[in-house]
KEGU-164344 format. One record per residue (C-alpha): x, y, z; residue number from 1. Coordinates in pm, 1 decimal. Layout:
+----------+----------+----------+------+
!        x !        y !        z ! resi !
+----------+----------+----------+------+
!        X !        Y !        Z !  NUM !
...
+----------+----------+----------+------+
***
This chain:
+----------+----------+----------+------+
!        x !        y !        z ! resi !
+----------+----------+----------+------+
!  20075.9 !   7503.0 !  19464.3 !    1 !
!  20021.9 !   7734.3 !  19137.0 !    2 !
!  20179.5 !   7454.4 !  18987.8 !    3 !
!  19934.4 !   7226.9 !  19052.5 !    4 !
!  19651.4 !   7486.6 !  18961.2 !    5 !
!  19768.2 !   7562.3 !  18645.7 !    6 !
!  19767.9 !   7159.1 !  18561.8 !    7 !
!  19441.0 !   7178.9 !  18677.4 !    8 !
!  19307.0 !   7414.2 !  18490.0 !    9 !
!  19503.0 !   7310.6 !  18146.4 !   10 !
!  19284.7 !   6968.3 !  18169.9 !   11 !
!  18989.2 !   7183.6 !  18217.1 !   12 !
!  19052.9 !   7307.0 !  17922.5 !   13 !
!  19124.2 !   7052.2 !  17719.4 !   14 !
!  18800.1 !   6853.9 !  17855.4 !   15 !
!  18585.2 !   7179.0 !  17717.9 !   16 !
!  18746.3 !   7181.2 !  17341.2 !   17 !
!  18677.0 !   6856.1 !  17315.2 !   18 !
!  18303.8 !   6890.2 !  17451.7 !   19 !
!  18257.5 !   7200.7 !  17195.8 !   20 !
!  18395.1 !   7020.8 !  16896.0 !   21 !
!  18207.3 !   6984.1 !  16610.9 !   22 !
!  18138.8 !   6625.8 !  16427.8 !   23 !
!  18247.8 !   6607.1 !  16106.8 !   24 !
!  18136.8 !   6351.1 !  15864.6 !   25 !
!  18419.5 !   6020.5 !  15781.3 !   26 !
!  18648.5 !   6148.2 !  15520.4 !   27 !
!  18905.8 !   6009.3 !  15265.4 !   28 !
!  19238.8 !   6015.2 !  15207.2 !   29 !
!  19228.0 !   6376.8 !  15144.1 !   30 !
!  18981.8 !   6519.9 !  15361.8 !   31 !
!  18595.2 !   6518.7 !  15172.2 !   32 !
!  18347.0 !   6244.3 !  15347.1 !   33 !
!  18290.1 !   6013.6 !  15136.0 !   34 !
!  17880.7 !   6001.1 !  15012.2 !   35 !
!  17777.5 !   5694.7 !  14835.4 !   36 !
!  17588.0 !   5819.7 !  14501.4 !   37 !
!  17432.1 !   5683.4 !  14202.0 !   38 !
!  17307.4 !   5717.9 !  13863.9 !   39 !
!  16914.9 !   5685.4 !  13820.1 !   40 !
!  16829.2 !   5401.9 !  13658.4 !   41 !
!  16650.4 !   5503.0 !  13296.5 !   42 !
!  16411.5 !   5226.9 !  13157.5 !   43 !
!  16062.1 !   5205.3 !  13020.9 !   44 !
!  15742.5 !   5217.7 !  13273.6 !   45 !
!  15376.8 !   5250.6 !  13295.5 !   46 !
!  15224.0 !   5491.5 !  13444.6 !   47 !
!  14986.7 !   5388.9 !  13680.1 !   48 !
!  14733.3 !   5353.1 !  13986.3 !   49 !
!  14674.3 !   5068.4 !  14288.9 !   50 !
!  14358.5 !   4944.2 !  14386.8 !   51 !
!  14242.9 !   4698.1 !  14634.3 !   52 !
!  13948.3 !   4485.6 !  14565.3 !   53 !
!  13792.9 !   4122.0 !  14587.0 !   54 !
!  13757.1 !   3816.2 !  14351.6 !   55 !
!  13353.0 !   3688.4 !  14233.1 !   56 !
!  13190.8 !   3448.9 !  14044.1 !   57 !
!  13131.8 !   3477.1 !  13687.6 !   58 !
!  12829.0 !   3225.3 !  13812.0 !   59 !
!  12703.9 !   3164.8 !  14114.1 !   60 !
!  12412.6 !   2962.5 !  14112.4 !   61 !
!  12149.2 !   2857.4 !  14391.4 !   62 !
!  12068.0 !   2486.9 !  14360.1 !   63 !
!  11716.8 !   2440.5 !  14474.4 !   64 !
!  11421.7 !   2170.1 !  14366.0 !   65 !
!  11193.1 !   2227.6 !  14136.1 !   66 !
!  10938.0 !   1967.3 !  14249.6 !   67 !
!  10811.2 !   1854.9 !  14648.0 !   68 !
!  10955.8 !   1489.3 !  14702.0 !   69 !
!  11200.2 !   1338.0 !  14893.8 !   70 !
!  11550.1 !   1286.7 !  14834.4 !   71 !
!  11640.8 !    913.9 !  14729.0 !   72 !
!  12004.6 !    971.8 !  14646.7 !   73 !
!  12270.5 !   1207.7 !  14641.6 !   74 !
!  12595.7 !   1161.9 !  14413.0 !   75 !
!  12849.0 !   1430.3 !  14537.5 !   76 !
!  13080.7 !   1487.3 !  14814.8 !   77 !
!  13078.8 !   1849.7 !  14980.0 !   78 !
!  13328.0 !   2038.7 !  14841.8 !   79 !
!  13360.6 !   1889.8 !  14442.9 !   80 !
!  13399.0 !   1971.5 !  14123.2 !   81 !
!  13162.1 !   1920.5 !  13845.2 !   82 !
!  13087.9 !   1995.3 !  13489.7 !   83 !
!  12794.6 !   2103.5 !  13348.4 !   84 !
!  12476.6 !   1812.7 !  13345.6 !   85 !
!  12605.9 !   1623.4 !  13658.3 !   86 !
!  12398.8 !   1445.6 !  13837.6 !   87 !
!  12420.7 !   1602.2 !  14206.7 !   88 !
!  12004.3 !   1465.5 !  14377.4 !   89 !
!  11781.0 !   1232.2 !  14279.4 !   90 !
!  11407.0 !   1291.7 !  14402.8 !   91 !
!  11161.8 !   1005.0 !  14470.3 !   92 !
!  11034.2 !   1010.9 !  14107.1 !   93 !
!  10759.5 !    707.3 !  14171.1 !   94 !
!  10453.7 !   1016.0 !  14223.2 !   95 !
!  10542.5 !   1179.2 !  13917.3 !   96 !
!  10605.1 !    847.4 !  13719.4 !   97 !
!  10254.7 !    758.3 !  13799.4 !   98 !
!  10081.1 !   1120.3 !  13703.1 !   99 !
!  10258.1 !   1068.0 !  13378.0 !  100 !
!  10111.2 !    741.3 !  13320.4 !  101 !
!   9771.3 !    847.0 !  13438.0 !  102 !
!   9801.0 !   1144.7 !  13189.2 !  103 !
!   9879.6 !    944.4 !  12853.2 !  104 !
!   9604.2 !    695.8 !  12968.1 !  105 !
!   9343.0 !   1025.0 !  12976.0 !  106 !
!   9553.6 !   1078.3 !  12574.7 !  107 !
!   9451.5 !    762.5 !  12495.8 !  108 !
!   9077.1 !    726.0 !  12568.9 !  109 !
!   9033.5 !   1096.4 !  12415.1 !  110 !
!   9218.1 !    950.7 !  12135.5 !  111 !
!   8994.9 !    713.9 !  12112.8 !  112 !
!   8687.9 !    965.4 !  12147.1 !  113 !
!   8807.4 !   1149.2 !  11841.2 !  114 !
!   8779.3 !    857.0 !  11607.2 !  115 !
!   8407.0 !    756.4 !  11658.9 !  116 !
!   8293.2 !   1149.1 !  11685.5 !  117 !
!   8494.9 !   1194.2 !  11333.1 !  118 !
!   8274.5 !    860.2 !  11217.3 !  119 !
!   7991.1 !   1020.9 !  11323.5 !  120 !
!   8084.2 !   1385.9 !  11186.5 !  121 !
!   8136.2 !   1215.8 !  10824.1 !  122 !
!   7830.0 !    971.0 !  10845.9 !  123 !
!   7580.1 !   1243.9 !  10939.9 !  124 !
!   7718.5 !   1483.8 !  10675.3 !  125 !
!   7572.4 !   1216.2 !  10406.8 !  126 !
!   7260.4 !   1146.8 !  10574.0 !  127 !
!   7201.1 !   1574.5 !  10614.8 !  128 !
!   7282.6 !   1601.2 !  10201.1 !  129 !
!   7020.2 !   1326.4 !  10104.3 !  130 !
!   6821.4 !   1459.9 !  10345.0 !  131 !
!   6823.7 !   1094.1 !  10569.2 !  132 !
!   6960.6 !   1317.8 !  10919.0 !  133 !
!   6874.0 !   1645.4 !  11063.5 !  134 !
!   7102.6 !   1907.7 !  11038.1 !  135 !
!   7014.7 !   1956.4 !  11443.2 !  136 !
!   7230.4 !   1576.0 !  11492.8 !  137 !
!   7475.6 !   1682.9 !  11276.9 !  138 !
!   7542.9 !   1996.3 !  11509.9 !  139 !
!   7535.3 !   1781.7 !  11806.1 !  140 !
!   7839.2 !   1542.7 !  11648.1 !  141 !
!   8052.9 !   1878.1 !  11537.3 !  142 !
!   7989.4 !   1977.2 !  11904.6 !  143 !
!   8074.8 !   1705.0 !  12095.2 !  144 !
!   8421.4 !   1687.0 !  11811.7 !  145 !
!   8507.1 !   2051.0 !  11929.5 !  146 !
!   8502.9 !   1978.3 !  12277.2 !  147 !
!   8674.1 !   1635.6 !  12265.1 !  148 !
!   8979.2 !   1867.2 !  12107.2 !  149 !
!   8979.8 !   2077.2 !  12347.7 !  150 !
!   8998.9 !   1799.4 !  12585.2 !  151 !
!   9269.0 !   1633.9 !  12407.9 !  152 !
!   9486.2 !   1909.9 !  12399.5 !  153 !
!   9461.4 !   1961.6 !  12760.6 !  154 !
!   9502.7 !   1632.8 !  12848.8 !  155 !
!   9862.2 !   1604.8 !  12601.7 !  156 !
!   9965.8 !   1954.7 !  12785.2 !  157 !
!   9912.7 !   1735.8 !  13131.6 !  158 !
!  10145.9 !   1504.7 !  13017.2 !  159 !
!  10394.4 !   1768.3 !  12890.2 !  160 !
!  10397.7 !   1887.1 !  13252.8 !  161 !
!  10384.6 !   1571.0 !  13433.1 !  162 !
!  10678.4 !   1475.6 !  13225.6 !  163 !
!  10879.2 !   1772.3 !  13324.3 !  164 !
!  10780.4 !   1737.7 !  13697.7 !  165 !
!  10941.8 !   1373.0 !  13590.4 !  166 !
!  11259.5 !   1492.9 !  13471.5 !  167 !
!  11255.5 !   1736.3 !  13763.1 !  168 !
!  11317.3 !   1448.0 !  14011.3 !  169 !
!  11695.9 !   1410.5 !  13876.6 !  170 !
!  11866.6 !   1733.9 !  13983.3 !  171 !
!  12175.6 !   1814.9 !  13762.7 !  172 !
!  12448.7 !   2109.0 !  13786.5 !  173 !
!  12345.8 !   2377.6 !  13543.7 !  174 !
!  12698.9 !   2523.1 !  13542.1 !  175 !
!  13064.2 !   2380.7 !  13580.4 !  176 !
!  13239.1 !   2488.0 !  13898.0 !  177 !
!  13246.2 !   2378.3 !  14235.4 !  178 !
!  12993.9 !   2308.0 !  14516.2 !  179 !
!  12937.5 !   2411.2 !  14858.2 !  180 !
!  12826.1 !   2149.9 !  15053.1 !  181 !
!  12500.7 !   1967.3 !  15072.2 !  182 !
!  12215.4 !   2132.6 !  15323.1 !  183 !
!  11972.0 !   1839.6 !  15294.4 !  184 !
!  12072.2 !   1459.4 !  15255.2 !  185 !
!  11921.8 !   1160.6 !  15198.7 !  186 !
!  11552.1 !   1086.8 !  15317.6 !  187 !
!  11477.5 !   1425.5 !  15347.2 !  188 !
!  11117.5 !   1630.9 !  15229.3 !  189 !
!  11208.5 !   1947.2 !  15020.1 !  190 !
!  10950.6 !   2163.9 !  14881.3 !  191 !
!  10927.4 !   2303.5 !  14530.0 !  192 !
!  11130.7 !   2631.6 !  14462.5 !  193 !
!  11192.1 !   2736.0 !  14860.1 !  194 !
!  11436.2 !   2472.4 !  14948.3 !  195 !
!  11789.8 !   2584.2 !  14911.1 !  196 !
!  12005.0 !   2255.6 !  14852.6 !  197 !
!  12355.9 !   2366.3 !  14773.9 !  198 !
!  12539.5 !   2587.8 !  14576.5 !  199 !
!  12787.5 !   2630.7 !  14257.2 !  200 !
!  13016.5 !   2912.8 !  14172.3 !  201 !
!  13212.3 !   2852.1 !  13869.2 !  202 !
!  13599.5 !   2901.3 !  13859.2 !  203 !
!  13687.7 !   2937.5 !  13521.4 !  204 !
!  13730.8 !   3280.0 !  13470.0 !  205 !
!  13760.3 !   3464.3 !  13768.0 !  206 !
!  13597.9 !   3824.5 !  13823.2 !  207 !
!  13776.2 !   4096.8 !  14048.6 !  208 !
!  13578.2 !   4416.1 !  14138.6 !  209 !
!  13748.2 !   4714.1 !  14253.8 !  210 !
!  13645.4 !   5063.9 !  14383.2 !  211 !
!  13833.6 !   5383.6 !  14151.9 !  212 !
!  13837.6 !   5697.9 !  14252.1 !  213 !
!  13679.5 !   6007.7 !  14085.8 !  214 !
!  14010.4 !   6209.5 !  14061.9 !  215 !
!  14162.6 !   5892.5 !  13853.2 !  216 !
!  13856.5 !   5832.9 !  13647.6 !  217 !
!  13862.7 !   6155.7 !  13484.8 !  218 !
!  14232.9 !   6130.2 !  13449.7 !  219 !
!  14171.5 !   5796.7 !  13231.5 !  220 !
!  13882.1 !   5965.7 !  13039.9 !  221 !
!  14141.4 !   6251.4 !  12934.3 !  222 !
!  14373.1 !   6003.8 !  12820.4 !  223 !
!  14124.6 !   5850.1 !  12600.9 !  224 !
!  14032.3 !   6159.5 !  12478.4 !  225 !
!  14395.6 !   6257.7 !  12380.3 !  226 !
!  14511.0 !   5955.2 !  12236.6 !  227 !
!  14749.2 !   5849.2 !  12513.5 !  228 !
!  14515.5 !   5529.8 !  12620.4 !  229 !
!  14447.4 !   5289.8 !  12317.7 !  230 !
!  14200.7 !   5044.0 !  12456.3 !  231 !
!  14192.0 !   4699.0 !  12239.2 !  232 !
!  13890.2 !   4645.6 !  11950.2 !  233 !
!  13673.7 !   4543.8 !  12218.6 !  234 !
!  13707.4 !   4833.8 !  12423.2 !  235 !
!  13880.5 !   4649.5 !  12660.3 !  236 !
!  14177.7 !   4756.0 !  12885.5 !  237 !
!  14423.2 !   4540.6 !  13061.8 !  238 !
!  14442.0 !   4548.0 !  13373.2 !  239 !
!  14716.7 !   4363.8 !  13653.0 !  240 !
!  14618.0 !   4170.7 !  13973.0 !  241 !
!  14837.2 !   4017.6 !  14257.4 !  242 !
!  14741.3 !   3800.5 !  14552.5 !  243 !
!  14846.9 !   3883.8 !  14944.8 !  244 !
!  15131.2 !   3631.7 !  14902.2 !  245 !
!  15267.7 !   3740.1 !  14600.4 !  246 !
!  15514.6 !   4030.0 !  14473.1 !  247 !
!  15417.5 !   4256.6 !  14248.1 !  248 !
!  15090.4 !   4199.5 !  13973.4 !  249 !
!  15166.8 !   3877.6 !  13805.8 !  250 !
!  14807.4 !   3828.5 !  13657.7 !  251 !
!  14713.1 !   3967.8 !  13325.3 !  252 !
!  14321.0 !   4060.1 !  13264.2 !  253 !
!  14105.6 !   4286.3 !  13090.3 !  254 !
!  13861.8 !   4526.8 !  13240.5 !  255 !
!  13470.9 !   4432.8 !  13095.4 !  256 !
!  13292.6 !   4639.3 !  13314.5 !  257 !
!  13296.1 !   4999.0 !  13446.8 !  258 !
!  12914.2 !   5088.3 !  13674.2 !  259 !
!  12727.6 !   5334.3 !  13482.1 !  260 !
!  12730.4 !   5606.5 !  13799.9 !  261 !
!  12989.4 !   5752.8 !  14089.8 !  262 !
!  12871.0 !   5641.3 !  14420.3 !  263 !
!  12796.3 !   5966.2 !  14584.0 !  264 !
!  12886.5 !   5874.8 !  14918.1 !  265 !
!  13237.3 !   5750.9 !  14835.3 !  266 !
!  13333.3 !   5927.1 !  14547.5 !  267 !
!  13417.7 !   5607.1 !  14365.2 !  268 !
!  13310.5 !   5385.9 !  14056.1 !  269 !
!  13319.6 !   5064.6 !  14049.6 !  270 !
!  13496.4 !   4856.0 !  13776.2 !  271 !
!  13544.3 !   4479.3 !  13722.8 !  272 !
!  13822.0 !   4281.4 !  13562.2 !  273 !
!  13855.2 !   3917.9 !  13468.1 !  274 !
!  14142.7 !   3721.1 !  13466.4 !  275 !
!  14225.5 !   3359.9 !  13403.4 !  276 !
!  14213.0 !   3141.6 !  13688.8 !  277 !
!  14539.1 !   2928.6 !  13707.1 !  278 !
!  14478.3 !   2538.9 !  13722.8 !  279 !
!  14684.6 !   2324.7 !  14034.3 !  280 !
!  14783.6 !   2007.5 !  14093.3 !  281 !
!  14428.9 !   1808.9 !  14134.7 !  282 !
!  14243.5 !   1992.1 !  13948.2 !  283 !
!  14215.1 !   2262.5 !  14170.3 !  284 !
!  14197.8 !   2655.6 !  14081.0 !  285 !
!  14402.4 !   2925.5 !  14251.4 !  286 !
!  14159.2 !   3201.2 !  14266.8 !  287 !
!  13802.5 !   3107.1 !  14444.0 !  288 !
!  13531.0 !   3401.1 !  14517.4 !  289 !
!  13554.2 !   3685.4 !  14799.4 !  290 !
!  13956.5 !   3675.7 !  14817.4 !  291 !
!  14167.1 !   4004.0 !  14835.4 !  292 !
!  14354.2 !   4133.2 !  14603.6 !  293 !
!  14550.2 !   4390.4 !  14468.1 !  294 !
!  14493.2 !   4594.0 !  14120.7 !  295 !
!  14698.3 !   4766.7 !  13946.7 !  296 !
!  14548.2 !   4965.1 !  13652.7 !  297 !
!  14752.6 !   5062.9 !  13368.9 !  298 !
!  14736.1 !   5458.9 !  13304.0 !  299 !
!  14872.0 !   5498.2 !  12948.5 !  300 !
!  15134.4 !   5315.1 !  12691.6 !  301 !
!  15532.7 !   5249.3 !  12771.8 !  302 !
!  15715.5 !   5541.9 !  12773.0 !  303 !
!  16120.8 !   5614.1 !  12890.8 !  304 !
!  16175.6 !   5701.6 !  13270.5 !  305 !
!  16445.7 !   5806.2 !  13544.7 !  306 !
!  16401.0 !   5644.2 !  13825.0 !  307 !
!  16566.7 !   5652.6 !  14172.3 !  308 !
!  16565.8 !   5456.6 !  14503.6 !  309 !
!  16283.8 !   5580.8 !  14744.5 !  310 !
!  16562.2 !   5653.6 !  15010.9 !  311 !
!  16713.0 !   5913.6 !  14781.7 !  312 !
!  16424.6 !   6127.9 !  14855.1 !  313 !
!  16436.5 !   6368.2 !  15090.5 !  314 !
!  16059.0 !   6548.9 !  15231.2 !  315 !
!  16056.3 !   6912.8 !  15313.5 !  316 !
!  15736.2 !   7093.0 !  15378.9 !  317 !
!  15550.9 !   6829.1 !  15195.6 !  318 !
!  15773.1 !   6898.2 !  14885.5 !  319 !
!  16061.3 !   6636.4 !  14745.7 !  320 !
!  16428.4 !   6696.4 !  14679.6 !  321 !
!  16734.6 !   6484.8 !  14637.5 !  322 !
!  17141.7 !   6574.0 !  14661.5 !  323 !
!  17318.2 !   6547.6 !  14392.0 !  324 !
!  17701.8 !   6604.7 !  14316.7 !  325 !
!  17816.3 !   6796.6 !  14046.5 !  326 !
!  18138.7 !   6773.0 !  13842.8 !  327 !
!  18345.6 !   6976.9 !  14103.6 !  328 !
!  18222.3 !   6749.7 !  14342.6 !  329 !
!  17992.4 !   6999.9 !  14546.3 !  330 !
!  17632.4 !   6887.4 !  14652.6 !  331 !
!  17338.5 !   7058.2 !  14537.1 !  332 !
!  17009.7 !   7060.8 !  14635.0 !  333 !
!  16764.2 !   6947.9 !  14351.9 !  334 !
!  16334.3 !   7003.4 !  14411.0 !  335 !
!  16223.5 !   6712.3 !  14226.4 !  336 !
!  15845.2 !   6559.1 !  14075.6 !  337 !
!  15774.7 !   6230.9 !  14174.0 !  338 !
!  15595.1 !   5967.0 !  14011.2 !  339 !
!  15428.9 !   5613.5 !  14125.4 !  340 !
!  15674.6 !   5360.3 !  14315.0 !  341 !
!  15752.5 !   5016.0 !  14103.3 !  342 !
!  15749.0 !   4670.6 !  14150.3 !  343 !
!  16073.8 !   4691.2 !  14302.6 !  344 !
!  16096.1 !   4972.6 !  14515.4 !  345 !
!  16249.1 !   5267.6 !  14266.6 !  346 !
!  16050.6 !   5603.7 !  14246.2 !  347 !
!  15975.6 !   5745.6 !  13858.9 !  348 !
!  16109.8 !   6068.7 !  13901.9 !  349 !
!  15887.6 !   6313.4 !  13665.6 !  350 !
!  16102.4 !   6591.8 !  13682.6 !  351 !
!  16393.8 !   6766.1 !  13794.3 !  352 !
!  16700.0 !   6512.0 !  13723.7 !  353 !
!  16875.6 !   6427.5 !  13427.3 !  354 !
!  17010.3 !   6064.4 !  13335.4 !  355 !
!  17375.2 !   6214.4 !  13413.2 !  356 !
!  17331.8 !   6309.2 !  13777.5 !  357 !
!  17468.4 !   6145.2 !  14019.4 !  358 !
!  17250.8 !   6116.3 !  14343.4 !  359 !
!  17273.4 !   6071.4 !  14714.9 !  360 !
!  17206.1 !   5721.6 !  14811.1 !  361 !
!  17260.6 !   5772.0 !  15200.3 !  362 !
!  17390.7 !   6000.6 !  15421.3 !  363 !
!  17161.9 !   6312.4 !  15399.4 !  364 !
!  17166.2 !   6407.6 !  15682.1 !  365 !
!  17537.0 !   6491.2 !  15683.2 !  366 !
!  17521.7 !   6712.9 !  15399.3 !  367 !
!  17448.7 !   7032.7 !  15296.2 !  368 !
!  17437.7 !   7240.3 !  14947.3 !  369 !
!  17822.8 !   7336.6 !  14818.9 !  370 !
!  17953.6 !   7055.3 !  15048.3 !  371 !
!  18300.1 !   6904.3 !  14886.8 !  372 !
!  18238.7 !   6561.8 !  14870.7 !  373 !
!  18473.1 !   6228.3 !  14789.2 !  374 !
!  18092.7 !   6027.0 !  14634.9 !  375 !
!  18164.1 !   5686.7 !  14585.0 !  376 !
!  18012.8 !   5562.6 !  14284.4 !  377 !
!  17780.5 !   5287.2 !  14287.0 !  378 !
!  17437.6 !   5119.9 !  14150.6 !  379 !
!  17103.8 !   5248.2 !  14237.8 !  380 !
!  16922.8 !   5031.1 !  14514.9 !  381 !
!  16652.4 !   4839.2 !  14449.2 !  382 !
!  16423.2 !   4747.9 !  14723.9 !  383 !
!  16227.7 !   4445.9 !  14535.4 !  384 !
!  15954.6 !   4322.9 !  14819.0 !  385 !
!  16001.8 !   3976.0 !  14824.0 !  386 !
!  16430.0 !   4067.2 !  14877.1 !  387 !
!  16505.3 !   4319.4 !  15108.5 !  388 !
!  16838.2 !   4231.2 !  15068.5 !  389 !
!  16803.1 !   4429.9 !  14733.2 !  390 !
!  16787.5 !   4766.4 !  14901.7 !  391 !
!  17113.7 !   4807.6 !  15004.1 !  392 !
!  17377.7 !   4979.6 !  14712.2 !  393 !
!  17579.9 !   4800.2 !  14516.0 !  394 !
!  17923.0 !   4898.0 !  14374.9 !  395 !
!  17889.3 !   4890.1 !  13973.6 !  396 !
!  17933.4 !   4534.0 !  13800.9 !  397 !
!  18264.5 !   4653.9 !  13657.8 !  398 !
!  18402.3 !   4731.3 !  14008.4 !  399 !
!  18540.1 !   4465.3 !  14227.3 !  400 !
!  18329.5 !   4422.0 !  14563.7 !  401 !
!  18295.5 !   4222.7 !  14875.5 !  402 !
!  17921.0 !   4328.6 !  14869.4 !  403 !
!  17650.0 !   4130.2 !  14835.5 !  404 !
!  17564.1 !   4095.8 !  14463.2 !  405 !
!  17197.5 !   4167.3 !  14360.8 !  406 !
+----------+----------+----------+------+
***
């Protein structure tokens, strides 16, 4: 019987150590866990701020008649292309034809008019010298010469403007781009000036308009001021733009236009870039008006950076760190400065590493400051967007692997 209690109670036991045990992290051969780390990657960057915003018109124009007539013809499809001085409506131009002729008949007998008043003007001014006319007659003929020029040049404005009411019949595109489609058709009555017909926004460039903050404005205003933004003769800037279905900013532009005033209620200014608006197969353009996009405005020139894998950071109280092992193999804890995340997922770091420190990729959370470690070197990560397989670590290119390669 005590026997069998004390073989009771020994598994007791050893059920309980094993509950109480502590986890400890994988190790190697000789005991340390084994932390993958890596060297931050030191290359040239921008700095840098992201914007959203949406693509306009350089011109957007409202097609509407200038004349009342009906429509006798219409030469486009909804949806087209044209250039500049297409024909897109033809108005009934028979009325208008017919004022015109009217009007250069009215020329004509006025014309006329002016010849036998100017034979009269010249006879009677003999006849008054020798005495032959009153001067009273002569009056009436340099009258009646007066009024016929006023008359004339009336009626020669009248056909001026019956002309242009002619040409106004054949509706052409003012600007090259492409049209909406047509909101009257054939047979119809439109009225001068109020009837909308279609419209035309051009393509070629492109115009994106985006929303920058106060806190940023001022920051490129400093820069200016010290030298560390150089904007081009113009007084341009460049600027970057990618669409939703794109990685990263592949579209270079310049910024043309910056509002003269903060909007009050959102603490923002709004600027406008243009960019050149990539031809496709067809003849079609990439970019057409209201589409989102993303900006991303250049802060300042080129300069040498560290950068490290966004998963190296660690948060506490709002502040950033990373782990880093030192030549005795110990991990430290390192309060770092962080900068704007890149195209392809690394972090500039601003401060607080050097180019010789080897970093924590993983594992964190299983270390603490002074920790012995076994770090296994390797590549940083790079988490490009359109490749998440990128964001896993990589041994070094001069170290045999069965990992994927980047």
């Amino acid at each position: 019987m005590n026997m069998q209690l004390s073989i009771r109670l020994g598994v007791m036991l050893v059920v309980l150590a094993g509950g109480c045990e502590r986890k400890h992290l994988p190790a190697g051969p000789s005991g340390p866990p084994v932390i993958p780390v890596a060297r931050p990657v030191v290359r040239e960057v921008e700095d840098f701020e992201d914007f959203t915003g949406r693509t306009d018109a350089v011109n957007y124009v409202d097609v509407r008649a200038r004349v009342t007539g009906y429509i006798v013809k219409v030469t486009f499809k909804d949806g087209d292309f044209v250039k500049r001085g297409d024909l897109l409506y033809q108005i009934d131009p028979r009325p208008y034809q017919a004022t015109l002729d009217r009007n250069k008949g009215d020329v004509v007998r006025l014309e006329g008019q002016k010849q036998l008043i100017d034979i009269q003007v010249d006879r009677y001014t003999k006849l008054v010298a020798k005495g032959a006319a009153s001067q009273q007659d002569l009056d009436m003929y340099l009258g009646q010469r007066a009024e016929n020029a006023g008359a004339l040049a009336a009626a020669r404005a009248a056909v001026e403007y019956a002309d242009l009411n002619l040409k106004f019949c054949t509706i052409a595109s003012p600007i090259a781009g492409k049209l909406s489609r047509t909101l009257f058709t054939e047979g119809n009555l439109i009225n001068q000036d109020n009837t909308l017909l279609t419209t035309i926004a051009s393509l070629e460039p492109m115009y994106a308009y985006f929303d920058v903050d106060e806190r940023t404005m001022l920051k490129i205003l400093r820069r200016l001021n010290d030298g560390r933004i150089k904007p081009s003769s113009a007084g341009e800037f460049p600027v970057r733009m990618g669409l939703a279905d794109e990685s990263g900013y592949p579209h270079l532009g310049r910024v043309n236009y910056v509002n003269n005033k903060v909007d009050p209620l959102t603490g923002t200014i709004t600027v406008r870039g243009v960019f050149d608006n990539p031809q496709l197969a067809g003849g079609k353009r990439l970019l057409v008006p209201g589409m989102f996009v993303r900006i991303r405005l250049p802060l300042g020139q080129p300069h040498q950076a560290l950068l490290v894998a966004e998963r190296c950071l660690v948060t506490d109280q709002g502040l950033k760190n990373v782990f880093v092992v030192d030549a005795q193999n110990k991990v430290q804890y390192r309060r770092v400065t962080v900068g704007p995340t890149q195209s392809d997922g690394l972090k500039v770091i601003l401060d607080g590493l050097k180019p010789d420190d080897w970093v924590v990729v993983s594992g964190q959370q299983m270390v603490r400051p002074n920790l012995e470690v076994e770090p296994e070197k390797m590549d940083m990560p790079v988490a490009a967007a359109d490749s998440p397989d990128n964001s896993r670590p990589h041994p070094p290119a001069d170290k045999p692997s069965t990992s994927p390669t980047r």
